[in-house]
C-alpha positions in Angstrom: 0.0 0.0 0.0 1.1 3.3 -0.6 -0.1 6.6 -0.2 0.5 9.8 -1.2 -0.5 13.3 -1.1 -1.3 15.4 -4.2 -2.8 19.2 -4.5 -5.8 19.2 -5.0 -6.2 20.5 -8.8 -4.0 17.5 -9.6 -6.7 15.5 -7.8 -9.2 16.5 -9.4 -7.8 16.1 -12.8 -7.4 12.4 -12.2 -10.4 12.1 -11.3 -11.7 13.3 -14.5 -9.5 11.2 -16.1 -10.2 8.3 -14.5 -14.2 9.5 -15.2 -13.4 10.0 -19.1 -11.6 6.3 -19.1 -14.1 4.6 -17.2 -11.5 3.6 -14.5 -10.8 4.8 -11.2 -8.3 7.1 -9.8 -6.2 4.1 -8.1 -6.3 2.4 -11.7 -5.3 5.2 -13.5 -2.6 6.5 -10.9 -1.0 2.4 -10.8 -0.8 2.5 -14.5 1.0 5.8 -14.5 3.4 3.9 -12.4 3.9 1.0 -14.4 4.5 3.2 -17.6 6.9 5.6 -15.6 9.1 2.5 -14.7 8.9 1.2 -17.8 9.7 4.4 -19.8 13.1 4.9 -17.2 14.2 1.0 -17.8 14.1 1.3 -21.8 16.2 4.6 -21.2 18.9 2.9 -19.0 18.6 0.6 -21.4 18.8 2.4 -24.4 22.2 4.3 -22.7 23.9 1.6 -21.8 23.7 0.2 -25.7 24.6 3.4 -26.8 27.6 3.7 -24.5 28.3 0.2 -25.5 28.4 0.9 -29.2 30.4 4.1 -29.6 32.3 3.0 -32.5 30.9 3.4 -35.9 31.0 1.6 -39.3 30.9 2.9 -42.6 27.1 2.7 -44.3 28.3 -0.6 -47.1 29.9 -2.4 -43.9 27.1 -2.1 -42.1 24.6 -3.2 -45.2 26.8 -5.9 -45.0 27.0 -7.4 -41.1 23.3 -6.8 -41.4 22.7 -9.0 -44.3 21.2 -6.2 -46.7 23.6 -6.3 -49.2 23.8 -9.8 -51.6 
């Protein structure tokens, strides 16, 4: 369980929200969660490929490893 405090004009705009999607506020709020973990762990991923692949290859070599070129 968690909970947590929000002003109210936040509130209420979840609770619109929630209204418009036919949901509830704790629905809506736990999927916000889910996509905001999600979001951060494809970004630490995505870094961590980039930093691993800092070299680059010239566009034919490239065709090439990738099978594009016959």
């Amino acid at each position: 369980m968690l909970a947590i405090r929000l002003e109210k004009k936040l509130e209420q705009e979840i609770d619109l929200l929630a209204k418009a999607k036919r949901s509830n506020r704790s629905a809506l709020v736990r999927e916000a969660i889910v996509r905001y973990l999600e979001d951060n762990e494809d970004l630490d991923l995505s870094r961590q490929a980039l930093s691993e692949s800092r070299g680059s290859k010239p566009l034919k070599e490239l065709r090439r490893d990738l099978g594009l070129d016959r």
